[in-house]
N, C-alpha and C positions, 0 to 999 in steps of 0.2 A: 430555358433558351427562348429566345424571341422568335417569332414566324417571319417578322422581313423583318431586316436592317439596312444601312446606308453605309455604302462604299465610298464617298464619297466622290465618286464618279457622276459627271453627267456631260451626255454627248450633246449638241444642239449641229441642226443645221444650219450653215452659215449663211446660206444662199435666203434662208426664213427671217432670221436675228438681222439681217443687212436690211429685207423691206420690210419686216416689224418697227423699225428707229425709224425709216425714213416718214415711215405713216404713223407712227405714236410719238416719236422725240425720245427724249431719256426714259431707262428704266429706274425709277428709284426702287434702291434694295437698302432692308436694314443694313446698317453696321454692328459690326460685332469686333468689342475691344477686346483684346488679349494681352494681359500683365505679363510681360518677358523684362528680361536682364541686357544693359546693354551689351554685356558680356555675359554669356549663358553659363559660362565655365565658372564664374565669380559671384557668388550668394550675394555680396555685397557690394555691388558694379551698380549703378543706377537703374530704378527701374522705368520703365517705359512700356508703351503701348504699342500693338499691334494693330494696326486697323485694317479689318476686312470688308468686303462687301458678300452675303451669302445671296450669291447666287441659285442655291437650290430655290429660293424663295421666288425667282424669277418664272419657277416652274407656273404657279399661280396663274400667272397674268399670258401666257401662252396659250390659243386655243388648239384643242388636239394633243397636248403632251400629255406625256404617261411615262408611266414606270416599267422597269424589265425587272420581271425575278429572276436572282439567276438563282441556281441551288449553293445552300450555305457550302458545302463541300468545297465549291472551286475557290472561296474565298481564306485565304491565309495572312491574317493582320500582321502586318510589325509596324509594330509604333513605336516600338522600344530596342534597344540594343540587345536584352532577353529573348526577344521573338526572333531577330534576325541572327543570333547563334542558334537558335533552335532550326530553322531555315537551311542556315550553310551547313547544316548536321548532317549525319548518315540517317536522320529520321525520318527525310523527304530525299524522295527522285522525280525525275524527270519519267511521264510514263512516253508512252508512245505515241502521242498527239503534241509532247513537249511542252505537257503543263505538270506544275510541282507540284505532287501527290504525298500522300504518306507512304512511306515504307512497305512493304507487305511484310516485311522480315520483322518489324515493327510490331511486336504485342498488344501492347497499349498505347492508342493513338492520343494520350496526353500525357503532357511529361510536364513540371513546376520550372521552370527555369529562374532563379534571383541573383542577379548580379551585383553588384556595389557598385553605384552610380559614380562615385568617387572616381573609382577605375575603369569602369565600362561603360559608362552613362551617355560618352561619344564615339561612333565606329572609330575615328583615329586611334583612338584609346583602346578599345577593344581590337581592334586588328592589331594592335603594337602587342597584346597579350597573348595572340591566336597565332602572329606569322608565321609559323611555321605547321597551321594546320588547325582542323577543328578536332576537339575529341570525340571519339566516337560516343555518341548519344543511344546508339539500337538500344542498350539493356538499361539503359536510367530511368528512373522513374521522379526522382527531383534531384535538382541541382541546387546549391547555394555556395556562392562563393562570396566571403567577406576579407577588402584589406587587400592588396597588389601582390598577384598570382599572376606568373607568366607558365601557358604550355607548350611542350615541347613537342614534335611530333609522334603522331600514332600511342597517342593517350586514349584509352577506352574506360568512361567512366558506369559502372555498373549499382543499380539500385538508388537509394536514397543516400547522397552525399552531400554533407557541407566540410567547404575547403575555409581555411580561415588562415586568414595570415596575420598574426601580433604585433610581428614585429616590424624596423624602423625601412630592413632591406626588402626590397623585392623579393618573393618566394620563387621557386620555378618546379614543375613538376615534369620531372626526367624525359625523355623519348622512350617509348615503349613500355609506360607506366600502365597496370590495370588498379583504376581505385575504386573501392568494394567500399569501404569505411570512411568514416569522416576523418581529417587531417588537420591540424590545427601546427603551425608553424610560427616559431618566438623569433 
């Protein structure tokens, strides 16, 4: 594990950044290209560029700026549609300051989550598979789901599972489902 990382967070004052321009002029910041899709959903839609300016580099040329550590604990990545079903799980609450914690009911505070980007790759897509609820995550220790699986409520999925679906129909796994073993659907 790393000793700091970047949130990608950064505060500035504005009251600072207003008379820094007016007495420096522009800030030039690198660019940073990023290859996307004009359609994200379509592998084969044109590609194109993202053009950013990284502003963390701003920090440089600021005199008196600095860094806040926060502790890695309070931080909980989703970058991905994986993390943010792990998220809306039974494996994080709200404690009593009303930040998202782990579980204490929660064993093992890591669990593998792999989705099939195909089907889950976007929240619309992933909430179309979840409406009616997330499954319970407390006993899972990894998840994999390949191929369009829809759940139904008060699904508790336990241990090491992968869901797989072959075939041409949507799957759907019942209300009040406990799945212990891997499932593989034609």
């Amino acid at each position: 594990f790393y000793r700091y990382f970047n949130t990608n967070n950064i505060w500035l004052n504005l009251c600072f950044v207003k008379e820094f321009l007016e007495k420096e002029g522009n800030i030039l910041l690198p660019l940073i290209l990023n290859p996307k899709r004009v359609d994200p959903r379509n592998d084969n839609s044109p590609g194109v560029f993202q053009i950013e300016s990284a502003i963390g580099a701003a920090i440089s040329i600021f005199p008196g700026a600095s860094a806040v550590i926060v502790p890695k604990d309070r931080l909980i990545p989703v970058k991905k549609c994986n993390d943010l079903l792990l998220v809306e799980s039974d494996c994080f609450v709200l404690n009593s300051e009303g930040r998202l914690v782990w579980n204490p009911n929660k064993k093992q505070q890591a669990i593998r989550i792999d989705l099939d980007s195909a089907f889950y790759g976007k929240i619309d897509r992933l909430n179309a598979r979840f409406n009616e609820g997330i499954p319970s995550l407390l006993n899972c220790d990894a998840l994999t789901i390949i191929g369009d699986v829809r759940f139904e409520s008060n699904v508790a999925i336990h241990g090491t599972v992968r869901i797989e679906n072959q075939g041409p129909a949507q799957a759907v796994i019942n209300k009040g489902s406990v799945i212990d073993r891997d499932l593989t659907f034609f």
